[in-house]
Backbone and ligand atoms as CSV (ligand in chain L), in Angstrom:
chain,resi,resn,atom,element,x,y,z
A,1,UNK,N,N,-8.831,99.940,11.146
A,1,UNK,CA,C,-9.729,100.551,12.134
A,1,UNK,C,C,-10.933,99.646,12.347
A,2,UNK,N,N,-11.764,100.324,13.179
A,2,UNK,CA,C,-12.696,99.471,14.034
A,2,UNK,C,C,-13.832,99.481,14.676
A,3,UNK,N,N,-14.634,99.134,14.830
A,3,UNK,CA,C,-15.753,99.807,15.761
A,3,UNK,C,C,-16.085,98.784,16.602
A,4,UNK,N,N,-15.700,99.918,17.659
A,4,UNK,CA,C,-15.743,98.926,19.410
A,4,UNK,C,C,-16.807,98.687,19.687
A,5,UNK,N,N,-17.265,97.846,21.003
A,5,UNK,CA,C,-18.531,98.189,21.373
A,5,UNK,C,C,-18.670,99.049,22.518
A,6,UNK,N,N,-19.631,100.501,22.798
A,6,UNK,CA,C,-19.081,101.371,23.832
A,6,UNK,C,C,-20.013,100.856,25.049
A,7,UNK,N,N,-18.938,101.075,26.237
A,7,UNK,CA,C,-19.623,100.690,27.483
A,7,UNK,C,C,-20.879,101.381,28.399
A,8,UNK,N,N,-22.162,100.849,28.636
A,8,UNK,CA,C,-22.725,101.894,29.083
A,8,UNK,C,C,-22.701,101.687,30.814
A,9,UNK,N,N,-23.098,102.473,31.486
A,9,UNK,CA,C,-23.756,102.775,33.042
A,9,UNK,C,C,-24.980,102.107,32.895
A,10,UNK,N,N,-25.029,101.409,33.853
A,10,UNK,CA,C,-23.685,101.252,35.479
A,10,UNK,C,C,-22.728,100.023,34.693
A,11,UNK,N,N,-22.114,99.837,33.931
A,11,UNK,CA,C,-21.185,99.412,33.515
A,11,UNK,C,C,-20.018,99.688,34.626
A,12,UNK,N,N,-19.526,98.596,35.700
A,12,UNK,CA,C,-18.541,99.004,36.218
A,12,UNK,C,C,-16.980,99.448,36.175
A,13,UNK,N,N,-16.778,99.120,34.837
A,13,UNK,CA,C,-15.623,99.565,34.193
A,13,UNK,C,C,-15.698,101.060,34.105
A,14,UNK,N,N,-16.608,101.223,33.572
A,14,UNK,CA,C,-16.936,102.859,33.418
A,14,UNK,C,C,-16.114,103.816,34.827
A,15,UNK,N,N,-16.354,103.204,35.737
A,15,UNK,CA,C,-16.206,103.412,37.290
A,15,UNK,C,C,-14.479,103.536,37.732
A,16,UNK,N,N,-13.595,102.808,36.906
A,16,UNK,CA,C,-12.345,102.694,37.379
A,16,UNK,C,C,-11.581,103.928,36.827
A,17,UNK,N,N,-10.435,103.980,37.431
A,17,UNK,CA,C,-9.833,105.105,37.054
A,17,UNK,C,C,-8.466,105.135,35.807
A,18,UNK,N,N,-8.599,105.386,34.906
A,18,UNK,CA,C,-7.455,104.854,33.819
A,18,UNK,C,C,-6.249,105.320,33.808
A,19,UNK,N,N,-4.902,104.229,33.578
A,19,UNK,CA,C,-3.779,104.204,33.836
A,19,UNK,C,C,-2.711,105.416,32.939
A,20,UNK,N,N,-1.902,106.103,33.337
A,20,UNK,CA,C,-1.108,106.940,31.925
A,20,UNK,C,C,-0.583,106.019,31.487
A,21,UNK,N,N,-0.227,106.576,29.550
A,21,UNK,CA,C,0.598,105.741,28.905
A,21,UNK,C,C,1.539,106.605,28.717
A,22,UNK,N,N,2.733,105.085,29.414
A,22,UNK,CA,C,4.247,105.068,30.153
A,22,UNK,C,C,4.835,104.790,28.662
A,23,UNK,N,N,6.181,106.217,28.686
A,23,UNK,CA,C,6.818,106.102,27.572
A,23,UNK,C,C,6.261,107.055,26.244
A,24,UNK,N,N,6.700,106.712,25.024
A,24,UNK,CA,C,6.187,107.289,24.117
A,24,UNK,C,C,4.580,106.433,23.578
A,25,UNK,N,N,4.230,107.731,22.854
A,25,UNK,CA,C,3.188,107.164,21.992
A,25,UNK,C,C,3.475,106.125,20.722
A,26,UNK,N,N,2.917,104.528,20.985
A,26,UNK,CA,C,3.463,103.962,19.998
A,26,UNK,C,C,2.493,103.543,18.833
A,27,UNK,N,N,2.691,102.748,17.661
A,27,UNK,CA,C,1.752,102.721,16.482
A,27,UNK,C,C,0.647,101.788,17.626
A,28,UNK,N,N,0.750,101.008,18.748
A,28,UNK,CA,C,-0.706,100.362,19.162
A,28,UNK,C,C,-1.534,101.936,19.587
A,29,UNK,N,N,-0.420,102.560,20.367
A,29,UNK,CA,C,-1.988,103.230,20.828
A,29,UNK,C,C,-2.196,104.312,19.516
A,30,UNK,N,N,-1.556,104.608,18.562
A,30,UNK,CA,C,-2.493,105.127,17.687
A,30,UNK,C,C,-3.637,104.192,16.925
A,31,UNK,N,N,-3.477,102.812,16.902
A,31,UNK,CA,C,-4.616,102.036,16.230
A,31,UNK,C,C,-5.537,101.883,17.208
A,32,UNK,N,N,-5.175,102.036,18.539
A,32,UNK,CA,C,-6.319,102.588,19.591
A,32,UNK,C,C,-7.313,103.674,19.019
A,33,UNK,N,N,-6.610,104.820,19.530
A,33,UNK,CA,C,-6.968,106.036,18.897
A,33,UNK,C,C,-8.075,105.912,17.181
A,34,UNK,N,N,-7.157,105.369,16.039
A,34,UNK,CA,C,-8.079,105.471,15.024
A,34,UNK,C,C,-9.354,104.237,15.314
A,35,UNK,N,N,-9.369,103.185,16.292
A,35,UNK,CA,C,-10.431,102.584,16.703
A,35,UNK,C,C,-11.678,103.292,17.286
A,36,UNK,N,N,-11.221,104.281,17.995
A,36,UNK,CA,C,-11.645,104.930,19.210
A,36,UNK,C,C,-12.682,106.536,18.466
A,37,UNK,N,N,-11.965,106.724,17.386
A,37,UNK,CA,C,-12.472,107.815,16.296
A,37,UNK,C,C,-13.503,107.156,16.045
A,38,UNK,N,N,-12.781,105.899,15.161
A,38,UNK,CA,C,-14.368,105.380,14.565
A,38,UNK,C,C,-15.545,104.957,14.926
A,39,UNK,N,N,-15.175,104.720,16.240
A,39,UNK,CA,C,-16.432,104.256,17.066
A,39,UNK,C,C,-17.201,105.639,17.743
A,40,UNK,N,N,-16.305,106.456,17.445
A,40,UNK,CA,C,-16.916,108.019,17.850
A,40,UNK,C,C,-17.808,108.224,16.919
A,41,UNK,N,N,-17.277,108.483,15.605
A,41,UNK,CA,C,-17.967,109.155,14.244
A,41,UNK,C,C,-19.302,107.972,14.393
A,42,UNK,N,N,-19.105,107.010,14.512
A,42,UNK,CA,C,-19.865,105.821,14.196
A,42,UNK,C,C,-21.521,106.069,15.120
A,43,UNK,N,N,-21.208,106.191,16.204
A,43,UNK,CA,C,-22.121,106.700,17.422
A,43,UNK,C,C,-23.570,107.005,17.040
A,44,UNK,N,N,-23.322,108.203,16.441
A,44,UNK,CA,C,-22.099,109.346,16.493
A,44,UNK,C,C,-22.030,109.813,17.987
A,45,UNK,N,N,-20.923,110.126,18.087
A,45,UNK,CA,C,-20.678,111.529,19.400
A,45,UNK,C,C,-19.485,112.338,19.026
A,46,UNK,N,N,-19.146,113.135,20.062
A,46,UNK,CA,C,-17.556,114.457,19.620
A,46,UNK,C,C,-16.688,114.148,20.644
A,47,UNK,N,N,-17.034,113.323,21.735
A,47,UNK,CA,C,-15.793,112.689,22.328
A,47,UNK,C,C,-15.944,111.791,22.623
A,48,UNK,N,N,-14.772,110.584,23.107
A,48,UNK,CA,C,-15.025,109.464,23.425
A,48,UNK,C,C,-13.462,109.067,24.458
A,49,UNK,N,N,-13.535,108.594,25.182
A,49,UNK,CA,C,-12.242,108.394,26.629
A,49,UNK,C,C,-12.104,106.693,25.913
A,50,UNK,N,N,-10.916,106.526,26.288
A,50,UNK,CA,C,-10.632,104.762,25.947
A,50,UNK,C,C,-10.935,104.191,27.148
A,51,UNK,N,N,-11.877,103.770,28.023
A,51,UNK,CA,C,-12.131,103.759,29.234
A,51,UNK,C,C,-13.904,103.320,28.324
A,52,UNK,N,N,-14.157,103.847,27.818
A,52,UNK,CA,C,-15.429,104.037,27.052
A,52,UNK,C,C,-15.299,102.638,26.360
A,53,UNK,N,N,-14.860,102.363,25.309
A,53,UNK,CA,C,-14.339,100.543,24.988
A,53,UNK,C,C,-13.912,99.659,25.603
A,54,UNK,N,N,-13.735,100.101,26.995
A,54,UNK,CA,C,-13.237,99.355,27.494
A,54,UNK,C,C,-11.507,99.046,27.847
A,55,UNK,N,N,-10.917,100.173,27.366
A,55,UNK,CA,C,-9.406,100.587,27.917
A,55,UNK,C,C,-8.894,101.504,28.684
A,56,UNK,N,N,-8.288,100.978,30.121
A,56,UNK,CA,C,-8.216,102.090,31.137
A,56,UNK,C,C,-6.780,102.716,30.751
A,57,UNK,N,N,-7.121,103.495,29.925
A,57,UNK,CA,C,-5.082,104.369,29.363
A,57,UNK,C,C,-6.127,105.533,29.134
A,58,UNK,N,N,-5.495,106.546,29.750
A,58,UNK,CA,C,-5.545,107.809,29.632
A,58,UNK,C,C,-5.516,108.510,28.422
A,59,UNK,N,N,-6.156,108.267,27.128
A,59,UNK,CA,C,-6.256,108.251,25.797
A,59,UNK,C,C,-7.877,109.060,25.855
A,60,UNK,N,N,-8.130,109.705,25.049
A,60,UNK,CA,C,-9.082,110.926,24.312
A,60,UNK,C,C,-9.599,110.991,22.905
A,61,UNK,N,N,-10.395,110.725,22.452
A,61,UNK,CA,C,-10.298,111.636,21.143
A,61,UNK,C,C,-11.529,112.802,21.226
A,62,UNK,N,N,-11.425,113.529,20.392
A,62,UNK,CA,C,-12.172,114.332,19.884
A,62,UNK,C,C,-12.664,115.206,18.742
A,63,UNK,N,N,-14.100,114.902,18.124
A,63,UNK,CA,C,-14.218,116.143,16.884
A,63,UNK,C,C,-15.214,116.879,16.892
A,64,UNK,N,N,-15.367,118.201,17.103
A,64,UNK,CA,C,-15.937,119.356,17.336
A,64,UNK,C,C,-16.027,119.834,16.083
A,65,UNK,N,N,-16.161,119.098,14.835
A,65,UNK,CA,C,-16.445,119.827,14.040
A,65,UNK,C,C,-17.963,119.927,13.604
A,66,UNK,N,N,-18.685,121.273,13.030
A,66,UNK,CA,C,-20.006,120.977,13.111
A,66,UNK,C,C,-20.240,120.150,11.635
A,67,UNK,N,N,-21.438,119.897,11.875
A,67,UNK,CA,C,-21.917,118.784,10.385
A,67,UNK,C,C,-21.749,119.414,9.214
A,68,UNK,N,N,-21.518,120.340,8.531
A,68,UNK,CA,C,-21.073,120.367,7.547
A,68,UNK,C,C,-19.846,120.916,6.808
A,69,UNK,N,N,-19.086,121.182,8.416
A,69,UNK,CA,C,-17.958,121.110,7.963
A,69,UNK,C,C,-16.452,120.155,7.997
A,70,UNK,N,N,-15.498,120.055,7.450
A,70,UNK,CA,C,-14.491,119.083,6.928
A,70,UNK,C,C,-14.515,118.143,8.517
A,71,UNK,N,N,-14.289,117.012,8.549
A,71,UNK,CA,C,-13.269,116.197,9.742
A,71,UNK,C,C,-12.635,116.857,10.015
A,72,UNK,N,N,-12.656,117.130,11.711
A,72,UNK,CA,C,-11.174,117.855,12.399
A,72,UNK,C,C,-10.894,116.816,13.591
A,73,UNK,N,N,-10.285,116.242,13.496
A,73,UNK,CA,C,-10.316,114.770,14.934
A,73,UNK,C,C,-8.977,115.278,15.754
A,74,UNK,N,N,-9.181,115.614,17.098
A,74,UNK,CA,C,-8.222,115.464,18.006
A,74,UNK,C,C,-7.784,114.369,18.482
A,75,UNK,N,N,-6.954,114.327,18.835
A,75,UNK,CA,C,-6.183,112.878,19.857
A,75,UNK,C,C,-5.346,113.425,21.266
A,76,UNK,N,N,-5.745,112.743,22.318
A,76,UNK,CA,C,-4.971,113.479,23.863
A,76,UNK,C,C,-4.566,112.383,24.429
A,77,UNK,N,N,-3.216,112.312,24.641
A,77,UNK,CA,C,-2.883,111.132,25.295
A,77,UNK,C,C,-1.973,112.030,26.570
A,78,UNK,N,N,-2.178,111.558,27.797
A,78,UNK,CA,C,-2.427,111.859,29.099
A,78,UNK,C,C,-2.614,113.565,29.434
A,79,UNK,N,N,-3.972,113.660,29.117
A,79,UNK,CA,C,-3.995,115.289,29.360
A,79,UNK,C,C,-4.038,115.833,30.599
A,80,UNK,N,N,-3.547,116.704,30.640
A,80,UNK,CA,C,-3.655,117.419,31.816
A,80,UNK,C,C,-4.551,118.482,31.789
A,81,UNK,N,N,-5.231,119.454,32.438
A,81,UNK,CA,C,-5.913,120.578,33.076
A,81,UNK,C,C,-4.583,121.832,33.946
A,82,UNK,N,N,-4.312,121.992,33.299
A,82,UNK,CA,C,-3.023,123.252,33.805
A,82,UNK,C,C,-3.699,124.286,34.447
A,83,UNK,N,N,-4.585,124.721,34.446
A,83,UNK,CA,C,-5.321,125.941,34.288
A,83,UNK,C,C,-6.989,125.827,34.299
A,84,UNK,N,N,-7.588,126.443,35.195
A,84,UNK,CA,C,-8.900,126.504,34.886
A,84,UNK,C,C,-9.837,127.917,35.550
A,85,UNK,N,N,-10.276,128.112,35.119
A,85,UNK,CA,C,-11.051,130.187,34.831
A,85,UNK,C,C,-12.144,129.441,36.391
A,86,UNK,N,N,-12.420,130.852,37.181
A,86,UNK,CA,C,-13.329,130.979,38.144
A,86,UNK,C,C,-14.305,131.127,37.936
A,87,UNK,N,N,-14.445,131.410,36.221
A,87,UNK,CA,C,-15.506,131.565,35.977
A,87,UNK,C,C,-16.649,130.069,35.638
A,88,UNK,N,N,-17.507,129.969,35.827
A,88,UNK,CA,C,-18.117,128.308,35.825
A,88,UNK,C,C,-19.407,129.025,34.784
A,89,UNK,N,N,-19.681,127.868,33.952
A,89,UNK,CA,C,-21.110,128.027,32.806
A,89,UNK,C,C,-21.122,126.287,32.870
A,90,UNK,N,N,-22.682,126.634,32.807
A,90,UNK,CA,C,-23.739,125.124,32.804
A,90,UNK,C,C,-23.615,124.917,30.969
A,91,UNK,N,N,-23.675,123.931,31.048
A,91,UNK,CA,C,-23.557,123.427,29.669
A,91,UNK,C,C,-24.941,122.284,29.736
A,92,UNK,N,N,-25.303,122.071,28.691
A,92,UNK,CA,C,-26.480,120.476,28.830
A,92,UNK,C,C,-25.461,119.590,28.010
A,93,UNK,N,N,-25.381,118.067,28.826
A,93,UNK,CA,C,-24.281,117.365,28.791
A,93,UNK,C,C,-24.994,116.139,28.458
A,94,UNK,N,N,-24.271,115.137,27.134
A,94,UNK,CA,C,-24.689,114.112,27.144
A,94,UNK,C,C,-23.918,113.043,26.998
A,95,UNK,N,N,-23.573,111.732,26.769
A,95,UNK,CA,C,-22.806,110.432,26.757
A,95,UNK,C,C,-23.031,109.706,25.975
A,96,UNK,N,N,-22.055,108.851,25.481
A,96,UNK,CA,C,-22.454,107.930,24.888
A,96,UNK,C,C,-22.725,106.307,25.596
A,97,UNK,N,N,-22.169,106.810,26.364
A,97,UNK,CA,C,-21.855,105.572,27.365
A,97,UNK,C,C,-23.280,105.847,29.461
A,98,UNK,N,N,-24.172,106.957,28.270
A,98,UNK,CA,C,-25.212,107.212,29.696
A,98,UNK,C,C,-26.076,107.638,28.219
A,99,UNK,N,N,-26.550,106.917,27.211
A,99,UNK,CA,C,-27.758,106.925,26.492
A,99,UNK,C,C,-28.908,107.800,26.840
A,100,UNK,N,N,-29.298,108.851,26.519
A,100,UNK,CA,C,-30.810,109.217,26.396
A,100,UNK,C,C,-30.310,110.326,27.314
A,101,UNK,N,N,-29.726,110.538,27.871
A,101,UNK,CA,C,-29.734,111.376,29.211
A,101,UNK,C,C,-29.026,112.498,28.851
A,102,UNK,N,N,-29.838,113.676,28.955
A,102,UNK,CA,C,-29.121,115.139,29.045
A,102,UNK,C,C,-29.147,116.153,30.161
A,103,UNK,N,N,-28.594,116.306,30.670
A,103,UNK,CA,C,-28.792,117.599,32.228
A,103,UNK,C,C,-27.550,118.351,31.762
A,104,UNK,N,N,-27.841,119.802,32.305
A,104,UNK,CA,C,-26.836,120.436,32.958
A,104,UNK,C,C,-26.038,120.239,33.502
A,105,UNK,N,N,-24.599,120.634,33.389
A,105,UNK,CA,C,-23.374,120.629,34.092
A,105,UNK,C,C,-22.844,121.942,34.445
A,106,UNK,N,N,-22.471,122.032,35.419
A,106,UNK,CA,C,-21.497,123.883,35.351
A,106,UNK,C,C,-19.910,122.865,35.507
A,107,UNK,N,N,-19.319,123.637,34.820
A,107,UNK,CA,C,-17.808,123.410,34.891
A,107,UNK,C,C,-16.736,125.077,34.549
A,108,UNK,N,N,-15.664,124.705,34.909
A,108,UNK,CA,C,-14.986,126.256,34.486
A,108,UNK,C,C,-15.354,126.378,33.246
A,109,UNK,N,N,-15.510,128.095,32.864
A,109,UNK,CA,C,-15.865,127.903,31.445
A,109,UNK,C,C,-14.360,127.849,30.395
A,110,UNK,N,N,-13.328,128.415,30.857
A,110,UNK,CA,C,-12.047,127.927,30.175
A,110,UNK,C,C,-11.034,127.379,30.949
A,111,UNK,N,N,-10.468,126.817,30.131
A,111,UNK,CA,C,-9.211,125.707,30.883
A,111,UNK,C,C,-7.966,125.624,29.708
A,112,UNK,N,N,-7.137,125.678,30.610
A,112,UNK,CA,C,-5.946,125.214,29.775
A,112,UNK,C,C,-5.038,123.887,30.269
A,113,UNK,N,N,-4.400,123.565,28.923
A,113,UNK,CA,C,-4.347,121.956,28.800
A,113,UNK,C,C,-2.583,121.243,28.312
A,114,UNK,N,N,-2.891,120.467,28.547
A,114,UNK,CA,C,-1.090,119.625,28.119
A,114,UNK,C,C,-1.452,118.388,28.012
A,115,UNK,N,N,-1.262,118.011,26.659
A,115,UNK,CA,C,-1.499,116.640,26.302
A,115,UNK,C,C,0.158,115.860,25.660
A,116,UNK,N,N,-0.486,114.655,25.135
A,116,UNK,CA,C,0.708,114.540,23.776
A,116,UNK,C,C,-0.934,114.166,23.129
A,117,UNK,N,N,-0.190,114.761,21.240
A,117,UNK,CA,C,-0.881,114.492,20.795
A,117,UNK,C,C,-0.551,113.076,20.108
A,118,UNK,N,N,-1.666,112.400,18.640
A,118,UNK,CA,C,-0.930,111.401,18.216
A,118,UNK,C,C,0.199,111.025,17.258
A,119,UNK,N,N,0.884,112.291,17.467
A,119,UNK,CA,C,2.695,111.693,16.912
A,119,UNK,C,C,2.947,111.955,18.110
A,120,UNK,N,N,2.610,112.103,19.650
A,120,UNK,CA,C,3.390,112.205,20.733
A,120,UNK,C,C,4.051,113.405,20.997
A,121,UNK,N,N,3.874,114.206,20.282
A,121,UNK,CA,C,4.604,115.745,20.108
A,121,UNK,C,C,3.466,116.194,21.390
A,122,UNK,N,N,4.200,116.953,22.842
A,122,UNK,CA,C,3.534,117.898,23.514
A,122,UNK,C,C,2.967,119.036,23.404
A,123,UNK,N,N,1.960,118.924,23.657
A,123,UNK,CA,C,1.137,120.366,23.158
A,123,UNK,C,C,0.585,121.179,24.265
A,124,UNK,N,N,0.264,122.463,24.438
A,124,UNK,CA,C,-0.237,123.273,25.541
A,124,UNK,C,C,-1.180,123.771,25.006
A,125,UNK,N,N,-2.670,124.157,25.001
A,125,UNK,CA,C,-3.627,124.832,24.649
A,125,UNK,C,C,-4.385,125.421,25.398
A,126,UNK,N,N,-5.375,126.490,24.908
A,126,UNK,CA,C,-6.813,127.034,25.302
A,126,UNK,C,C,-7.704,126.167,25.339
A,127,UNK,N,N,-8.454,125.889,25.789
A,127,UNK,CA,C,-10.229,125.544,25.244
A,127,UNK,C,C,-10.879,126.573,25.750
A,128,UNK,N,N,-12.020,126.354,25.210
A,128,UNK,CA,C,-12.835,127.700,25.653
A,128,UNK,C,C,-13.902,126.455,24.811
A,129,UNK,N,N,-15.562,127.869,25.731
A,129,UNK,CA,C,-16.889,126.961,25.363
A,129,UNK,C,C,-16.941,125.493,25.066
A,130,UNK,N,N,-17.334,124.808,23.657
A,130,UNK,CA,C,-17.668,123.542,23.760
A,130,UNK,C,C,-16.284,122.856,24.057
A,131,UNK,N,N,-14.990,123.098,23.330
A,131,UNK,CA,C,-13.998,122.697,23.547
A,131,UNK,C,C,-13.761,122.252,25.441
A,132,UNK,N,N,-13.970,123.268,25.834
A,132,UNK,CA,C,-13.425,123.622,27.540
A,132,UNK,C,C,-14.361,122.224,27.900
A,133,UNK,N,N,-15.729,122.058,27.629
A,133,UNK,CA,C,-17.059,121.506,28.076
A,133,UNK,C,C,-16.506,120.121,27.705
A,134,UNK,N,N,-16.328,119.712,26.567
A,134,UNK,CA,C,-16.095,118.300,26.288
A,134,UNK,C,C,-14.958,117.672,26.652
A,135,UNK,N,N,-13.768,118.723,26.961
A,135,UNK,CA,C,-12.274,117.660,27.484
A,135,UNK,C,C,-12.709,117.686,28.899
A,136,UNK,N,N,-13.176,118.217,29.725
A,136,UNK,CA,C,-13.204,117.893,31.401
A,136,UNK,C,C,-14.169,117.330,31.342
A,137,UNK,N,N,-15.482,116.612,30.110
A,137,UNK,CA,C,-16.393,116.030,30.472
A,137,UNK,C,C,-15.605,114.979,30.307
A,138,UNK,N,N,-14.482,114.452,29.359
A,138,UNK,CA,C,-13.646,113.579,28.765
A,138,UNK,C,C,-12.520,113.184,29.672
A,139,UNK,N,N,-11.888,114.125,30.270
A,139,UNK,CA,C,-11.381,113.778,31.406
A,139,UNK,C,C,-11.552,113.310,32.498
A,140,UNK,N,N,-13.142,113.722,33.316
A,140,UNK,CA,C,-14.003,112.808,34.458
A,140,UNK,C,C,-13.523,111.677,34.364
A,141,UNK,N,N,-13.850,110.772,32.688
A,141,UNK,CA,C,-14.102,109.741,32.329
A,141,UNK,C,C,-12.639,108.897,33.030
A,142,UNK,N,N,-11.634,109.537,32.405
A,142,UNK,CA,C,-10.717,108.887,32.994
A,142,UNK,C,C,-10.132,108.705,34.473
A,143,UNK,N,N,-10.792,109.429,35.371
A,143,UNK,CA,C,-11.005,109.431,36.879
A,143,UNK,C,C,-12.029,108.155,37.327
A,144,UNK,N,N,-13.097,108.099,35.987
A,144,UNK,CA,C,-14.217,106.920,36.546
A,144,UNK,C,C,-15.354,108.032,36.913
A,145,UNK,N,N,-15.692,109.197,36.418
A,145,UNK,CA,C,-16.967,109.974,36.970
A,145,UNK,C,C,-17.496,110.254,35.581
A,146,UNK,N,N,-18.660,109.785,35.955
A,146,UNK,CA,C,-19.703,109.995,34.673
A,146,UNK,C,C,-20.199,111.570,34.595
A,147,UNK,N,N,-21.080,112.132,33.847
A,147,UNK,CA,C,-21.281,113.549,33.955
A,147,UNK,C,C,-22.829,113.355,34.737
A,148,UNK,N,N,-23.491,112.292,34.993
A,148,UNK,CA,C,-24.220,112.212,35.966
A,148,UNK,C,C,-24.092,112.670,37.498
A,149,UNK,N,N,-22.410,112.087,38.178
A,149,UNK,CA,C,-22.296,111.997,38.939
A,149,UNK,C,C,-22.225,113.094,40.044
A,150,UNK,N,N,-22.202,114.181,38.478
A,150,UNK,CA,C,-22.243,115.905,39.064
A,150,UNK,C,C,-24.167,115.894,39.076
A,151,UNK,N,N,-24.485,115.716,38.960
A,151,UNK,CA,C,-26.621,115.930,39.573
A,151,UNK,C,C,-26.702,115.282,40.542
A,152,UNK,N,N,-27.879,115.986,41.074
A,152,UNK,CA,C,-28.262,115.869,42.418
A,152,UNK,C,C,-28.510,114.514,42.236
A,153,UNK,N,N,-28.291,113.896,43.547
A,153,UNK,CA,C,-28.393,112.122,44.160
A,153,UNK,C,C,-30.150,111.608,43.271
A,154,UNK,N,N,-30.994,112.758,43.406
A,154,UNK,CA,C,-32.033,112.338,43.028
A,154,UNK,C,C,-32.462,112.113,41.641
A,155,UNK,N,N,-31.220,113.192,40.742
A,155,UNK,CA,C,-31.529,112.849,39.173
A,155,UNK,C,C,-30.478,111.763,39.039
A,156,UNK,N,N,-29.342,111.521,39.520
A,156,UNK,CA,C,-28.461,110.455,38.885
A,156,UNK,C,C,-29.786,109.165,38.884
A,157,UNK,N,N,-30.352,109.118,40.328
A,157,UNK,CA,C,-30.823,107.791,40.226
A,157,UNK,C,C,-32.046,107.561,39.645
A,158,UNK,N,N,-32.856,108.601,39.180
A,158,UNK,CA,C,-33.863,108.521,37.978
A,158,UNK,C,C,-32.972,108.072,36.698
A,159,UNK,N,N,-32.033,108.584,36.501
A,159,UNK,CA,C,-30.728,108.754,35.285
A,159,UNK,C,C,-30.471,107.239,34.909
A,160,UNK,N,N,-30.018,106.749,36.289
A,160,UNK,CA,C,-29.211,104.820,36.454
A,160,UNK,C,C,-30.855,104.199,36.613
A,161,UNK,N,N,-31.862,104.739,37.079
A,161,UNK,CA,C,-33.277,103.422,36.399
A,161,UNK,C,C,-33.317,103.753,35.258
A,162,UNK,N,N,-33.521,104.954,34.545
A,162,UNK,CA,C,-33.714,104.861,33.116
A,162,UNK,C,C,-33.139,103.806,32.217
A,163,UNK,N,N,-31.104,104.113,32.824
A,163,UNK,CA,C,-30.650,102.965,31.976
A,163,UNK,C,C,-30.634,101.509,31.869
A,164,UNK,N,N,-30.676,101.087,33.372
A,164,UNK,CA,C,-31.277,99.759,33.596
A,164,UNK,C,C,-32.554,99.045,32.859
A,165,UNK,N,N,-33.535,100.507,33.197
A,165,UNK,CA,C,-34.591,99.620,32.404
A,165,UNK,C,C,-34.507,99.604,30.770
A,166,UNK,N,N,-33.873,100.574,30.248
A,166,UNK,CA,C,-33.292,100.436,28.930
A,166,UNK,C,C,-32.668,99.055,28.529
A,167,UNK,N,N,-31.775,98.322,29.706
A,167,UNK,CA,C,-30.778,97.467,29.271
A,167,UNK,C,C,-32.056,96.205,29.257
A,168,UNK,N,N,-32.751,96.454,30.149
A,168,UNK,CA,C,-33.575,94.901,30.816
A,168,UNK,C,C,-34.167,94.362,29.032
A,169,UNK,N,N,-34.995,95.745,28.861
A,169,UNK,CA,C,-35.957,95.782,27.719
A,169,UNK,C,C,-34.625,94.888,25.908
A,170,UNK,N,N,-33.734,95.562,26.324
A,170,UNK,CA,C,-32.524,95.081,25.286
A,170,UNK,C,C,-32.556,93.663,25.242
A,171,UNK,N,N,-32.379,93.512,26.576
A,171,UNK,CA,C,-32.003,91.802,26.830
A,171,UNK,C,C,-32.876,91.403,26.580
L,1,ZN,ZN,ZN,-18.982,110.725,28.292
């Protein structure tokens, strides 16, 4: 395993839309995946898109577990959204790959899902609350939409100077 380096905004990679992985799940994209953990835990954050390191494959991870309890790490390789509730709740949303920045999002508040996981075995699930909140924030990613891109024109672009001038000051 590994720790990537994660991409931030306006990073134009961030921007593209990532490819499914054709066929089964094989041991690369699980050393993806345990790359992709560690650079999560590492962050820290609770999700991270392979699009985020810099790989456009429709790959996920996720751990929702709270701090003091055990590791629970998901893995989603080409998920789908089957299902999603009329009902919509704002969540405050943040990135790893959009530093410093937290706003509101409304998204459905439950959704249901179809992934493979990482033995490739298909799975169908619930999410609900943070679960529901973090795979469609995780999923954007792989479309190329940041969780900025849902605020008004006037906070994204307070949002993209913040990070710019973040990067200038780096350099
Ligand atoms: Zn994100």
């Amino acid at each position: 395993m590994a720790i990537r380096p994660i991409l931030v905004a306006p990073d134009a990679r961030l921007k593209q839309k990532s490819k499914p992985v054709e066929g089964a799940v094989t041991d690369e994209h699980r050393r993806l995946m345990d790359d992709m953990l560690e650079t999560m835990y590492d962050a820290p954050g609770i999700g991270l898109a392979a699009i985020q390191i810099g790989e456009p494959l429709r790959i996920i991870v996720m751990d929702l577990a709270g701090k003091d309890e055990p590791k629970a790490p998901r893995y989603f390789v080409n998920p789908e959204i089957v299902w999603k509730s009329d009902e919509v709740k704002p969540y405050e949303e943040g990135c790893l790959s959009v530093p410093d920045i937290y706003d509101d999002v409304e998204r459905p508040a439950h959704v249901k899902l179809r992934y493979m996981n990482y033995n490739g075995e298909t799975v169908e699930e619930d999410a609900h609350d943070l679960y529901a909140v973090c795979i469609q924030h995780e999923m954007d990613h792989l479309e190329g939409v940041l969780f900025i891109d849902h605020l008004s024109r006037l906070k994204r672009e307070t949002a993209l100077r913040k990070l710019k001038k973040a990067r200038a000051l780096e350099a």
